[in-house]
C-alpha positions as CSV (number, residue, x, y, z in Angstrom):
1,X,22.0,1.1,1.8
2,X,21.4,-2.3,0.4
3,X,18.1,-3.9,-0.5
4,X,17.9,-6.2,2.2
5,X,17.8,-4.1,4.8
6,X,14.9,-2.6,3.9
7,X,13.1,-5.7,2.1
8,X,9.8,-5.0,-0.3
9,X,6.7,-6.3,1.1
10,X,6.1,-8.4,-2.0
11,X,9.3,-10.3,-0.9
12,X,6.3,-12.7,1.0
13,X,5.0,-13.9,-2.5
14,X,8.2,-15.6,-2.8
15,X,8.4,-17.3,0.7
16,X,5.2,-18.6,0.4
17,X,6.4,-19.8,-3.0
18,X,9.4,-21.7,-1.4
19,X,7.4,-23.3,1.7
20,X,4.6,-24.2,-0.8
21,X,7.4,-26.2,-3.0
22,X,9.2,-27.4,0.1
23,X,5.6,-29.2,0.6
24,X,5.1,-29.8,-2.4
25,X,9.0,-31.7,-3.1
26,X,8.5,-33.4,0.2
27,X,6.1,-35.7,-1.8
28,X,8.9,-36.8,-3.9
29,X,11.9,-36.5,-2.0
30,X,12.4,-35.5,2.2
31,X,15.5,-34.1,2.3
32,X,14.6,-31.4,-0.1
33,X,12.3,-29.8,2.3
34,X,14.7,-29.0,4.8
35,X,17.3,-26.5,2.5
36,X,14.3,-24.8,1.5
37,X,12.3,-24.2,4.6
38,X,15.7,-22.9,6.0
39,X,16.0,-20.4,2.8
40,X,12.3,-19.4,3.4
41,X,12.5,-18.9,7.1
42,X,15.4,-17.0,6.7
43,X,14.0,-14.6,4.3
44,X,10.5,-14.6,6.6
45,X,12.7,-13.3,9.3
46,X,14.1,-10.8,7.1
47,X,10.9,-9.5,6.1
48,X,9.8,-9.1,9.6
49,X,13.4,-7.5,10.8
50,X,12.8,-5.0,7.5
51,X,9.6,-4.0,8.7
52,X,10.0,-3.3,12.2
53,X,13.0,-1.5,11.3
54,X,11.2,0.8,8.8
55,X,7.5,0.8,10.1
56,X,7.2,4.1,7.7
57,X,8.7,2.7,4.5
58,X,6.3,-0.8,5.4
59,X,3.1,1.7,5.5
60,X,4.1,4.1,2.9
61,X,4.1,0.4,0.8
62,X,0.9,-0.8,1.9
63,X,-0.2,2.9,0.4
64,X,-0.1,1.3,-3.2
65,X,-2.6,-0.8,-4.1
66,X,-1.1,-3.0,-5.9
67,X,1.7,-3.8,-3.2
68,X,-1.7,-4.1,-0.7
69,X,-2.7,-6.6,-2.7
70,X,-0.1,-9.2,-2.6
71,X,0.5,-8.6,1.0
72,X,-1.8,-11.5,1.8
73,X,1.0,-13.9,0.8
74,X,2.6,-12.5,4.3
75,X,-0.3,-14.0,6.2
76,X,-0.9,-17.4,4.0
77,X,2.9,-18.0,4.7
78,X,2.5,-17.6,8.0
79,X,-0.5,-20.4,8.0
80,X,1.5,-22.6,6.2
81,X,4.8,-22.1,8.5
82,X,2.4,-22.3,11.2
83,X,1.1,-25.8,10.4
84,X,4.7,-26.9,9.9
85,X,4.6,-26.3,14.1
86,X,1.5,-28.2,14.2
87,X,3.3,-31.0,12.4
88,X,6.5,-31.1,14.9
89,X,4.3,-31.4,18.4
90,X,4.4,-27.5,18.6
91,X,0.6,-27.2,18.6
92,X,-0.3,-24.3,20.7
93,X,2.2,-22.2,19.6
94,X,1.2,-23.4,15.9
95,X,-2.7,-22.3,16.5
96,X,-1.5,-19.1,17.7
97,X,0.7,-18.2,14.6
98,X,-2.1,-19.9,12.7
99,X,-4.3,-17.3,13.8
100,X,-2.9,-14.3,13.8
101,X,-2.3,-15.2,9.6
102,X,-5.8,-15.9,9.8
103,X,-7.3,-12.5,11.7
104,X,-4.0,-10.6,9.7
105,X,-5.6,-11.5,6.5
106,X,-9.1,-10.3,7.7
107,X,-8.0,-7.2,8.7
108,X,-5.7,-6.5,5.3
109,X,-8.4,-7.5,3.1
110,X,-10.8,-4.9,5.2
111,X,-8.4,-2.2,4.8
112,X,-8.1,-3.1,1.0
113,X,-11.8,-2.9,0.5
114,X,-12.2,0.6,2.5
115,X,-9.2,2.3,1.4
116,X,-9.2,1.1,-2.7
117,X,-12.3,-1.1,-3.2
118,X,-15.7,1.9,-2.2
119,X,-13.6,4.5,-4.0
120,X,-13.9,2.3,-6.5
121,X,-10.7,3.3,-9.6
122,X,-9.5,1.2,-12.5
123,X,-6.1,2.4,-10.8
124,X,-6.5,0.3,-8.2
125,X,-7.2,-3.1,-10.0
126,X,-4.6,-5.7,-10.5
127,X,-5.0,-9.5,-11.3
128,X,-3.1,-9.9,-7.8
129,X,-7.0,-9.1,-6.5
130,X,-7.5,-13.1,-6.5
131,X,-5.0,-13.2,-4.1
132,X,-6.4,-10.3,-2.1
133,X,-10.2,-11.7,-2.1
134,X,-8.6,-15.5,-2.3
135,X,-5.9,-16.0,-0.4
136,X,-7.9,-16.4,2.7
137,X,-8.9,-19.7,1.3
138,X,-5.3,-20.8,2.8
139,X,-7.3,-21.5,6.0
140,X,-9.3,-24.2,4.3
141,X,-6.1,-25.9,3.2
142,X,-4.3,-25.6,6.8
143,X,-7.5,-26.6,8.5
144,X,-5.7,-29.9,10.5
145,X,-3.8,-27.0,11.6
146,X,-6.3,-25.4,13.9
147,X,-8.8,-27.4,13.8
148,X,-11.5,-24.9,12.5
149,X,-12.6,-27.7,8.9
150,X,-16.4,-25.6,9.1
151,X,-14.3,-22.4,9.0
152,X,-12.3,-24.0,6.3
153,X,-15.6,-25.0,4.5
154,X,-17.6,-21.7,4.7
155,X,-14.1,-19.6,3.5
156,X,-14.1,-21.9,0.7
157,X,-17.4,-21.6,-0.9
158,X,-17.2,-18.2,0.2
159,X,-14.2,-17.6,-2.1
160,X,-15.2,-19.8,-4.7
161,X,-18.4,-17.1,-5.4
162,X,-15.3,-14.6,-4.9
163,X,-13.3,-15.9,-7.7
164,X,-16.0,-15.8,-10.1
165,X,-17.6,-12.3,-9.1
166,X,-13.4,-11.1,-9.4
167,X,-12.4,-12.7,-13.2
168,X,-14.2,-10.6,-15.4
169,X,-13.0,-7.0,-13.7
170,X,-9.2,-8.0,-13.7
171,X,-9.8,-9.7,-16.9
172,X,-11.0,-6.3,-18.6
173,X,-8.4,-4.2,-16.6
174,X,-5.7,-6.9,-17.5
175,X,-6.7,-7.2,-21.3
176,X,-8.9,-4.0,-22.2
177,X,-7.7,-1.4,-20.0
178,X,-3.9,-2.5,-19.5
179,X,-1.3,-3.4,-17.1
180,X,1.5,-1.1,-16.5
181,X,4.5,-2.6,-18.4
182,X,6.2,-3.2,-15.1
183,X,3.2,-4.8,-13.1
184,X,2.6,-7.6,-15.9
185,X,4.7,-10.2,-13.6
186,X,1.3,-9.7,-11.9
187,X,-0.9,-11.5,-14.6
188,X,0.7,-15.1,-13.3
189,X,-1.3,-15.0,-10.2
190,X,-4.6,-15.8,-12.4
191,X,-3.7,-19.1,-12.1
192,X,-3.5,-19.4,-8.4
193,X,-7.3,-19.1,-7.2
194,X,-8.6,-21.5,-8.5
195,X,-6.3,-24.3,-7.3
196,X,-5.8,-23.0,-4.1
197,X,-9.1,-23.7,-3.7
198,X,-9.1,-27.4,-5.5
199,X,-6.5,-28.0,-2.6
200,X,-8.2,-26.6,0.3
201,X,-11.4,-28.4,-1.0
202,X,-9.9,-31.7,-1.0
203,X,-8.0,-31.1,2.6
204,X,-11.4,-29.4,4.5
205,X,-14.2,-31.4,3.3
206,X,-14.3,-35.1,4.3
207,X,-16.0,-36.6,1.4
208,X,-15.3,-34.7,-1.4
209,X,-17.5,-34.9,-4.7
210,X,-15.7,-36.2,-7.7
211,X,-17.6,-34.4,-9.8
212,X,-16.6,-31.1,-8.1
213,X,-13.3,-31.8,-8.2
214,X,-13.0,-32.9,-11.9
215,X,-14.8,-29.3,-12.4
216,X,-12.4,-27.6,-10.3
217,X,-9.1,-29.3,-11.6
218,X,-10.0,-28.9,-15.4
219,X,-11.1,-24.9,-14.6
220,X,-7.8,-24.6,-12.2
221,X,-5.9,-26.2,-15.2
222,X,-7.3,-24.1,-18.1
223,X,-6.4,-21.2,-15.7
224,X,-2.7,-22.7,-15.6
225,X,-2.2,-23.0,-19.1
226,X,-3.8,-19.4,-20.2
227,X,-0.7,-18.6,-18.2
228,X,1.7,-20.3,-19.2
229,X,1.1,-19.5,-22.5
230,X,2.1,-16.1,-21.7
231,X,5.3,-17.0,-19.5
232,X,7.9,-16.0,-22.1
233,X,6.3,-12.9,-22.2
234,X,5.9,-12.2,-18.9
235,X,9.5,-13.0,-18.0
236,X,11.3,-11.5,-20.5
237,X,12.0,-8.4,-18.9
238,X,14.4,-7.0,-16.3
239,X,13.9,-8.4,-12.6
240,X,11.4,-6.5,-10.1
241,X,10.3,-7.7,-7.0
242,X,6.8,-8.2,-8.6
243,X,8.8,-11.2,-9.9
244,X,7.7,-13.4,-6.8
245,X,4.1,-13.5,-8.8
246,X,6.3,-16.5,-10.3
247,X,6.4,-18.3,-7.9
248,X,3.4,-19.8,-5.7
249,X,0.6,-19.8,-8.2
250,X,2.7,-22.2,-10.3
251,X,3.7,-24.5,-6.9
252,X,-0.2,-24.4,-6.0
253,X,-1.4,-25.2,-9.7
254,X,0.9,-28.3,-9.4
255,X,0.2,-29.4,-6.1
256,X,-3.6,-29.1,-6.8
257,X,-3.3,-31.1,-9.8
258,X,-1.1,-33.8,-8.5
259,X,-3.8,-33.9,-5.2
260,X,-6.7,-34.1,-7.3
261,X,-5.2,-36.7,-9.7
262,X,-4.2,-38.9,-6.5
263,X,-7.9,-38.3,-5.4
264,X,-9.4,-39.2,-8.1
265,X,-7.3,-42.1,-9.5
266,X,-5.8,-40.7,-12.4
267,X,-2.3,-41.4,-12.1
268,X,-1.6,-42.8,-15.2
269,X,-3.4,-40.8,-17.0
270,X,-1.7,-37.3,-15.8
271,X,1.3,-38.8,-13.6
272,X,3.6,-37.1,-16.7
273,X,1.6,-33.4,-16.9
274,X,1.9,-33.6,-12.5
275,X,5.5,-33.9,-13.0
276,X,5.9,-31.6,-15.6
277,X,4.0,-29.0,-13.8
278,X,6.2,-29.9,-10.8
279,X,9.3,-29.7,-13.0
280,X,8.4,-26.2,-14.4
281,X,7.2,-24.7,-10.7
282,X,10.5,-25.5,-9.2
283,X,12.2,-24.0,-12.3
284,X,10.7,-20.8,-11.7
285,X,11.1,-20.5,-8.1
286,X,14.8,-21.3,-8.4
287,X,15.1,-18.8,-10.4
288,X,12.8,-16.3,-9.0
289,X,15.1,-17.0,-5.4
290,X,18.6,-16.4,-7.4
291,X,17.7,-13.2,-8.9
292,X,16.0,-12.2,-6.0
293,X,19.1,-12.9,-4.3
294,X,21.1,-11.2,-6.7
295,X,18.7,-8.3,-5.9
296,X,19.0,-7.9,-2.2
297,X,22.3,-7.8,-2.6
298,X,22.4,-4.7,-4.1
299,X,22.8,-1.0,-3.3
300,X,19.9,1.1,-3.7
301,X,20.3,3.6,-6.1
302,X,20.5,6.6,-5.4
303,X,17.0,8.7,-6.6
């Protein structure tokens, strides 16, 4: 059997990567948004085909907690896809999909916290917990989408407060305790919470404070680069789906930064870090896509 017919759940992390930069290059250039919405839809329907075809081998996934926790991306894809309906005259069926992301997210992040979270184990803590406890903050950045900007604005100081209560525990199981050799694709998605938020803050709040922003953008950028730092590291090993964790935190750290530097005026100040930070983002989800590519194109071997 090969991979692609029975995709891995983490597969999501990479589509919401590729319909984050489709966003994202739209900025620059329209008729790259097209290409890769049509690669990123295609896999999105894969995803869903592999796991109604294998219900038992999509549980038996959601069993590890580290898998758990970067199933959100499934649900913050589906907002953004779903505001993409919004934006082509689809609206109902856009609020719909909208909201299933929305309540899907709820309820993962509730099974999360009963099933890993009370029993509470080192075991079960990864750095992908910001996107388990954060992710939800994509309904502040789709809020046009539905409509819901208070819902937007509560989840988003809600999970601001999250972020901080989160950083220290997968700091010390990151950096004191230890990753699994495997799992340290993982560490990449510290750089995502923050600057999802910075995006959603500047998209659900009508008058956004400067000062807030600056705060959030030089925090979301200090985030960025404490990562980066370690990005030879982390990719200099041999591909695992975990690799996806490549992908959107990168595309959100630049899209963030090149909002907030629009917002605030500081174009020619940090016009040439935006573009590098777009430059590097679409780097690594090219080649996150081709190896993943490479991947699903393979047989499983046999255990």
């Amino acid at each position: 059997m090969y991979h692609f017919q029975k995709p891995p759940l983490v597969l999501s992390g990479l589509i919401l990567g590729l319909v984050a930069l489709a966003n994202l290059l739209s900025n620059y250039n329209n008729h790259v948004k097209l290409p890769l919405m049509a690669i990123a839809l295609c896999l999105y329907g894969l995803l869903i085909y592999g796991i109604l075809r294998n219900k038992e081998i999509a549980m038996k996934q959601l069993k590890s907690p580290l898998v758990a926790s970067v199933f959100p991306t499934f649900f913050m894809v589906t907002m953004l896809l779903a505001s993409q309906l919004v934006h082509y005259h689809l609206k109902g069926p856009g609020q719909v999909l909208w909201w299933f992301g929305c309540i899907g997210d709820l309820v993962l992040m509730t099974y999360y916290i009963l099933r890993f979270v009370l029993a509470f184990s080192w075991d079960n803590v990864f750095p992908s917990w910001t996107v388990l406890f954060v992710g939800i903050a994509m309904t502040a950045l789709t809020a046009p989408t539905s409509g819901a900007y208070f819902l937007g604005q509560c989840v988003f100081w809600l999970c601001l407060s999250a972020t901080f209560l989160i950083f220290p525990v997968i700091y010390k199981k990151t950096y004191h305790i230890g990753l699994p050799e495997a799992n340290l694709p993982n560490i990449s998605t510290f750089c995502a919470p923050l600057s999802l938020l910075l995006a959603g803050y500047l998209v659900t709040f009508a008058t956004p404070n400067p000062l807030l922003v600056i705060l959030l953008m030089v925090i979301s950028q200090a985030a960025y680069f404490f990562v980066l730092v370690q990005l030879p590291k982390l990719l200099n090993r041999p591909f695992n789906p975990g690799f996806s964790a490549f992908t959107f935190p990168f595309v959100i750290s630049a899209t963030s930064l090149r909002m907030a530097v629009h917002y605030c005026r500081l174009e020619k100040m940090l016009g040439l870090l935006v573009t590098i930070e777009v430059l590097i983002a679409t780097g690594l989800v090219g080649y996150v896509l081709v190896t993943y590519l490479i991947y699903l194109c393979k047989k499983e071997v046999s255990q």
